[in-house]
KOLROFI-160691 format. One record per residue: chain; x, y, z of N, C-alpha, C in turn. Coordinates in steps of 0.02 Angstrom, whole numbers, plus 50000, padded with zeros to 5 digits. Example, Ala and Ser with C-alpha at 12.3 -4.5 7.8 and 13.67 -1.06 7.14 Angstrom:
% residues 2
NODE;A;50660;49716;50390;50615;49775;50390;50660;49835;50390
NODE;A;50642;49888;50354;50684;49947;50357;50645;50002;50394
//
This chain:
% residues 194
NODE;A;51146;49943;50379;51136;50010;50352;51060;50024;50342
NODE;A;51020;49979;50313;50948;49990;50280;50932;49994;50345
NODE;A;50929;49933;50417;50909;49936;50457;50907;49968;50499
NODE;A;50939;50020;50474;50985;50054;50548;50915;50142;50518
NODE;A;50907;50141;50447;50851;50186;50425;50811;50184;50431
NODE;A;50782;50094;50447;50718;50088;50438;50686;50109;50507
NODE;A;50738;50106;50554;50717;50126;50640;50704;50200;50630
NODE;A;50740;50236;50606;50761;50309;50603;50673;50342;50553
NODE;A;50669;50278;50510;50598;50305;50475;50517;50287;50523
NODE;A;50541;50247;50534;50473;50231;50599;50489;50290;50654
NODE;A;50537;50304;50676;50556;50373;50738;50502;50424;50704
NODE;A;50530;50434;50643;50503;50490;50611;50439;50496;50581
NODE;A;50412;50445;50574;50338;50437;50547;50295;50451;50606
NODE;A;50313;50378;50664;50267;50415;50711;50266;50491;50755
NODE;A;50334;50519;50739;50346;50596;50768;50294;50654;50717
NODE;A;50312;50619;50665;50255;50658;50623;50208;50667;50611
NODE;A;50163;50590;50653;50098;50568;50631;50086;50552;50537
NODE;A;50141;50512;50512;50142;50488;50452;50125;50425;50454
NODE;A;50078;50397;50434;50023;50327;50443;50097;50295;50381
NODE;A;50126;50259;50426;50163;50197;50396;50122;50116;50415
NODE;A;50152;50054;50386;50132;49995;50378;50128;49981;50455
NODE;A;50073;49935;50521;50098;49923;50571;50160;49875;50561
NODE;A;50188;49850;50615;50255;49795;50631;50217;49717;50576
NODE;A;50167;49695;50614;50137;49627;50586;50120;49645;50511
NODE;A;50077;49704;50488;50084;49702;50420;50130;49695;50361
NODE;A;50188;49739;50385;50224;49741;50340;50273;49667;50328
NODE;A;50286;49643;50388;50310;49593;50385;50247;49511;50357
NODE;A;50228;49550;50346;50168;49489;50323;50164;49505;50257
NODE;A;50180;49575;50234;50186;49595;50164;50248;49555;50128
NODE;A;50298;49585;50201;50355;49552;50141;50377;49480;50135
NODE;A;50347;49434;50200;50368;49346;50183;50295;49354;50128
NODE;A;50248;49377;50100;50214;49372;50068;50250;49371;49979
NODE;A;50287;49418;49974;50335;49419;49912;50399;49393;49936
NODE;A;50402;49374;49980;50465;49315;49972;50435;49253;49941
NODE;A;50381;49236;49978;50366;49176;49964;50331;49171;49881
NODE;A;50296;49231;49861;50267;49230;49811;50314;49232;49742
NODE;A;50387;49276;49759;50449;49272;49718;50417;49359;49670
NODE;A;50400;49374;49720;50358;49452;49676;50427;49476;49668
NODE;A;50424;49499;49590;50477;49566;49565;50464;49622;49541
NODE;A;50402;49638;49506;50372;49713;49507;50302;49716;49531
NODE;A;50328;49778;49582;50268;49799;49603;50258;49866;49605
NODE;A;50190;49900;49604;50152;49967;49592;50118;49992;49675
NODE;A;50146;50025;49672;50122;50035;49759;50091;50120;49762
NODE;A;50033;50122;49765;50003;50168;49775;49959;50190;49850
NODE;A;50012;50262;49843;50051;50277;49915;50102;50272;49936
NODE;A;50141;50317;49931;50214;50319;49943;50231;50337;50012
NODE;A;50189;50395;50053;50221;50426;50108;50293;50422;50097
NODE;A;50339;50394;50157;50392;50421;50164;50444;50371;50147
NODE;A;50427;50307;50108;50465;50271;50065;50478;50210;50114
NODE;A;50436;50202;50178;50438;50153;50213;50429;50086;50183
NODE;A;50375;50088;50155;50356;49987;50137;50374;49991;50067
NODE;A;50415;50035;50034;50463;50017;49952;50519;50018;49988
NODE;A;50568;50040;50027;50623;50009;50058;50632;49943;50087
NODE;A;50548;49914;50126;50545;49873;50156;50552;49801;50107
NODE;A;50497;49844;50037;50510;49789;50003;50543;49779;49937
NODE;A;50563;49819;49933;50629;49812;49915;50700;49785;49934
NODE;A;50703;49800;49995;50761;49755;50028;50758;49681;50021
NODE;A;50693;49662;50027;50701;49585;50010;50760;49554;49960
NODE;A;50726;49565;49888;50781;49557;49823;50803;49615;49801
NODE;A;50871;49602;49753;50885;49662;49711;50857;49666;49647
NODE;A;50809;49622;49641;50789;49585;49578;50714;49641;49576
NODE;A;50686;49649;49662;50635;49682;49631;50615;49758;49610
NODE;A;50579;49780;49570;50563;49838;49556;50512;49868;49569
NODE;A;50491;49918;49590;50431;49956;49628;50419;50030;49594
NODE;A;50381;50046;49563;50354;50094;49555;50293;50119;49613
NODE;A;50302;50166;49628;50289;50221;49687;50261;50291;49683
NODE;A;50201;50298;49696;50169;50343;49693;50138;50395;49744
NODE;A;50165;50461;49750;50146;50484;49789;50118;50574;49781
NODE;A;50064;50596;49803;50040;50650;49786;50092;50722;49819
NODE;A;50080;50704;49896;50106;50763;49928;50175;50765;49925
NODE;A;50164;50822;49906;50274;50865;49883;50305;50830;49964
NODE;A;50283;50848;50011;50330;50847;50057;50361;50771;50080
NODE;A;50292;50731;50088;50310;50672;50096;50371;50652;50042
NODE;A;50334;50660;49967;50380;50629;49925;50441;50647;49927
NODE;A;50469;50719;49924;50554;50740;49962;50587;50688;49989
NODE;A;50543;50668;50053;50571;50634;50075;50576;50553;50071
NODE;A;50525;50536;50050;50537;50468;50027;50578;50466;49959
NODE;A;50600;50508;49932;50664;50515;49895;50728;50517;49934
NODE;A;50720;50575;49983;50792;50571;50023;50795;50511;50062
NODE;A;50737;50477;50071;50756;50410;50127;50775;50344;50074
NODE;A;50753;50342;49993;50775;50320;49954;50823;50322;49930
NODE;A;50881;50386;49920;50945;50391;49908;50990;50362;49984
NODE;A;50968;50387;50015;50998;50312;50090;51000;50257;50095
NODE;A;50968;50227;50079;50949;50168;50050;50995;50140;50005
NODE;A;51007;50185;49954;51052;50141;49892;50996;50130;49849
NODE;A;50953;50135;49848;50895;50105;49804;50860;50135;49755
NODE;A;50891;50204;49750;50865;50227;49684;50864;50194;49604
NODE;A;50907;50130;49582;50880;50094;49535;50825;50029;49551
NODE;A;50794;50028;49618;50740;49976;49620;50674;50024;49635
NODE;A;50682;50086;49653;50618;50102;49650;50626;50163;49630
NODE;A;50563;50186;49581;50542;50246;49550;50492;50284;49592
NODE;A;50510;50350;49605;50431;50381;49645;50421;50430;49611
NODE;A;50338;50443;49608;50319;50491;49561;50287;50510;49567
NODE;A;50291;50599;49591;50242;50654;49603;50180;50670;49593
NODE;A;50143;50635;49600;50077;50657;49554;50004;50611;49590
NODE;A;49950;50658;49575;49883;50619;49582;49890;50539;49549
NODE;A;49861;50495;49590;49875;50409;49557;49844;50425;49523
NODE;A;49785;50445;49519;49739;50451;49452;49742;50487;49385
NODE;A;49791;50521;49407;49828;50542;49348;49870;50483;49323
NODE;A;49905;50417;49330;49952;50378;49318;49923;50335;49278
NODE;A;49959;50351;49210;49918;50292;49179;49988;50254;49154
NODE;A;49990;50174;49138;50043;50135;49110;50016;50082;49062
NODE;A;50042;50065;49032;50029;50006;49000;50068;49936;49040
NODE;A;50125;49937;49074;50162;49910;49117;50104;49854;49171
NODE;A;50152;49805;49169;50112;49718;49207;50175;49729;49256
NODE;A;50116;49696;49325;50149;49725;49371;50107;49650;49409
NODE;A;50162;49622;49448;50151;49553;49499;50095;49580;49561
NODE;A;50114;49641;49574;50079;49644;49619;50055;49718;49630
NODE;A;50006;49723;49671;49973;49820;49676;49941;49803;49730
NODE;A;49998;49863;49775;49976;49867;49867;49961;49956;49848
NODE;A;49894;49934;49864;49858;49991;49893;49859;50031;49951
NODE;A;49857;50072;49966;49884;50112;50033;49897;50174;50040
NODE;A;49838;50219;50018;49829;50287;49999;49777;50315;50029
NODE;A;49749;50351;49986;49681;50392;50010;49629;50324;50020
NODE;A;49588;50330;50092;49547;50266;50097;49495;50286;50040
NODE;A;49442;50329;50052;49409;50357;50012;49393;50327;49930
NODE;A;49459;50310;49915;49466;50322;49820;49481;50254;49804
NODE;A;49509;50206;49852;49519;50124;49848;49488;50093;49791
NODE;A;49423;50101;49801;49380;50068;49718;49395;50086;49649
NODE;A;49418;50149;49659;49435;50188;49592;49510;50153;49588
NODE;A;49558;50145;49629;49598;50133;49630;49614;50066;49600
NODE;A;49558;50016;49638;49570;49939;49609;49535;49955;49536
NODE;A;49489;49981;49510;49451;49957;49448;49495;49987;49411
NODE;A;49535;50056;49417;49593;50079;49361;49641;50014;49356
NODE;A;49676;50020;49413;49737;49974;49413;49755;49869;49397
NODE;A;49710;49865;49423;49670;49813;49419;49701;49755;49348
NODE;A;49697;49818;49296;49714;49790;49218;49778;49788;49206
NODE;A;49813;49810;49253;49895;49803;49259;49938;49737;49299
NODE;A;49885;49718;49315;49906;49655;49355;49931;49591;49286
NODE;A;49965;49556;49320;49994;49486;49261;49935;49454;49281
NODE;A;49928;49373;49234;49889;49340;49247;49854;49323;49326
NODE;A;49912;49306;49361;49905;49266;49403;49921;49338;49461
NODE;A;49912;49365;49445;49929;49440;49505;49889;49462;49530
NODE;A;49922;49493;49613;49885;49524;49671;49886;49580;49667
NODE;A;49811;49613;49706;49820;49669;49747;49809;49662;49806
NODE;A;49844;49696;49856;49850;49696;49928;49818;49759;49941
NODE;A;49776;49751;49996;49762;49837;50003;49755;49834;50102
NODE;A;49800;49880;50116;49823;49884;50179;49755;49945;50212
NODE;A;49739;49930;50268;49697;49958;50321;49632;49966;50333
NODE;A;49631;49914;50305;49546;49902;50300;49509;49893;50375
NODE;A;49533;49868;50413;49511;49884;50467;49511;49942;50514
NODE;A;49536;50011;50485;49535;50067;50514;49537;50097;50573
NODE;A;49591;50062;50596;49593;50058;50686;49537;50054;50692
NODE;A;49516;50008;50669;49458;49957;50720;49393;50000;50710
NODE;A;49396;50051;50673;49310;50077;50668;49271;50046;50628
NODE;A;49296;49998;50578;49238;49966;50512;49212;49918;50546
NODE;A;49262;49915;50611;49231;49826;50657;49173;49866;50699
NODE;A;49179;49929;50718;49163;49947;50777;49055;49967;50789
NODE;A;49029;49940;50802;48956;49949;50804;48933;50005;50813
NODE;A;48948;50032;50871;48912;50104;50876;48952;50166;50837
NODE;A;48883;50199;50847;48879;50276;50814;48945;50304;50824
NODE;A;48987;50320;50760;49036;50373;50760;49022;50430;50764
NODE;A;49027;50464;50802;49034;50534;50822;49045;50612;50761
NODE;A;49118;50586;50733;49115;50640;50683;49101;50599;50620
NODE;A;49058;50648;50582;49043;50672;50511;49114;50635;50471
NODE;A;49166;50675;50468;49219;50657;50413;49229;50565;50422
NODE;A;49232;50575;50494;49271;50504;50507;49227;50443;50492
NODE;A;49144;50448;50498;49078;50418;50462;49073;50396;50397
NODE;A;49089;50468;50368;49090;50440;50305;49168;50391;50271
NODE;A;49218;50404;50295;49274;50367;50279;49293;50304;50284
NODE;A;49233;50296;50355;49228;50220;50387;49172;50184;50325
NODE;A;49131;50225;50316;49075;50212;50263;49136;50192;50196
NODE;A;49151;50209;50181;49185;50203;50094;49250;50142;50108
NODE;A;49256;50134;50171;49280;50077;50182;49263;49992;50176
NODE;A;49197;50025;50225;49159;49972;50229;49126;49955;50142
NODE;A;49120;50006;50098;49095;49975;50036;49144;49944;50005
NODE;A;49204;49987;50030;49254;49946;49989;49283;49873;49986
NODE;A;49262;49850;50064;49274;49784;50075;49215;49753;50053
NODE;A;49154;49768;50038;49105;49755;50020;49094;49730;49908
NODE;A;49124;49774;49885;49178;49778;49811;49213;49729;49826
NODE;A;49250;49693;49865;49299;49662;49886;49279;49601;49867
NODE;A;49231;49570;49930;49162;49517;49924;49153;49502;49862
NODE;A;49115;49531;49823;49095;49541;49794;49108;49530;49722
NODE;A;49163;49548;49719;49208;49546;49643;49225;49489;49619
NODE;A;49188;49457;49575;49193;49406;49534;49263;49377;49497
NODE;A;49298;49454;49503;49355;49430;49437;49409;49417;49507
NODE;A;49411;49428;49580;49466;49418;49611;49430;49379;49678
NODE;A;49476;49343;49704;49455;49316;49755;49473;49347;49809
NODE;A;49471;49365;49858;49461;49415;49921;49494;49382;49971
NODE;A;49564;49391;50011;49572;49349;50093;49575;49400;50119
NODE;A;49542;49405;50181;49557;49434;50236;49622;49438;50273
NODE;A;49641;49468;50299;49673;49444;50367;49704;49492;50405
NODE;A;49696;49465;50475;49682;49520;50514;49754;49525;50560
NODE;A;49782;49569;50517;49871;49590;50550;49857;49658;50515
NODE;A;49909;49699;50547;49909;49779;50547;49855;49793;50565
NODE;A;49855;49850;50496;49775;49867;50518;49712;49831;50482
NODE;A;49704;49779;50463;49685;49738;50423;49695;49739;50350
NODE;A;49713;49675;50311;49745;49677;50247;49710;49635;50189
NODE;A;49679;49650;50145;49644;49619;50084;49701;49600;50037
NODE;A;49701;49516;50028;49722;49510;49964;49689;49465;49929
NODE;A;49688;49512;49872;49648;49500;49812;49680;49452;49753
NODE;A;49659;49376;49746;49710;49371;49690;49652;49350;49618
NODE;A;49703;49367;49566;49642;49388;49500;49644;49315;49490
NODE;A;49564;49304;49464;49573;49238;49445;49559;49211;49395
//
């Protein structure tokens, strides 16, 4: 049943041009919380309810709170959530992340939203993590432009590659988490607090 949606949501993402998880990421996401035994997680970026179905299906044990700005996407990562069966493992919720505030400890926080806002994203969220908890932050390699040497062409796409590149740079950098690379999807940071 799930599987038979999850084809039907990849049809539809790439018909739409809706930036879902690639094949190697997500599946690297989820033996990642198999193996880790993750049960709540905060996932900022919802699109169309692709990688909270994905990971969610793992256990019934886990719980996902889900965040997503645009009305339309979220519709539907509600309607692809009531297909699912899964409306008591994951919550999605309308609104700017930055508007989201919780007091709530959360195993894990996959990033996967506006590239742009990532830093704001980890230094808010960051304090919601359990002791020993990750953040994952999916696409850091930006189809391949943060790798890529020469001059980008457009303006928007310059600076986006730019706020990327600082962000993996924050990444480095950050004393309180340790940083892995690795290079599946579109490249994936995980951060674990230490």
């Amino acid at each position: 049943m799930v599987r038979v949606l999850i084809e039907e949501m990849e049809a539809y993402a790439k018909e739409n041009k809706i930036p879902i998880m690639l094949p190697d990421g997500i599946e690297f996401l989820e033996n990642y919380i198999r193996k880790n035994k993750i049960k709540k997680i905060l996932e900022l970026g919802t699109a169309i309810g692709y990688s909270a179905i994905r990971m969610a299906s793992i256990s019934k044990d886990i719980q996902i709170i889900t965040i997503e700005r645009d009305q339309e996407r979220y519709q539907k990562a509600i309607e692809n959530i009531k297909k699912a069966g899964m409306q008591n493992q994951i919550q999605v919720l309308n609104q700017d992340i930055m508007d989201f505030n919780t007091e709530e400890k959360f195993d894990l926080i996959f990033i996967d939203a506006a590239k742009s806002q990532y830093i704001k994203y980890f230094e808010k969220f960051s304090f919601n993590l359990i002791k020993d908890g990750v953040i994952i932050s999916d696409n850091l390699n930006f189809h391949g432009y943060t790798k890529q040497e020469t001059r980008i062409e457009s303006k928007n796409l310059r600076q986006m590659v730019g706020k990327i590149k600082n962000y993996i740079e924050f990444l480095k950098e950050n004393k309180e988490f340790k940083t892995t690379f690795i290079e599946l999807g579109d490249g994936i940071g995980i951060s674990e607090k230490l």
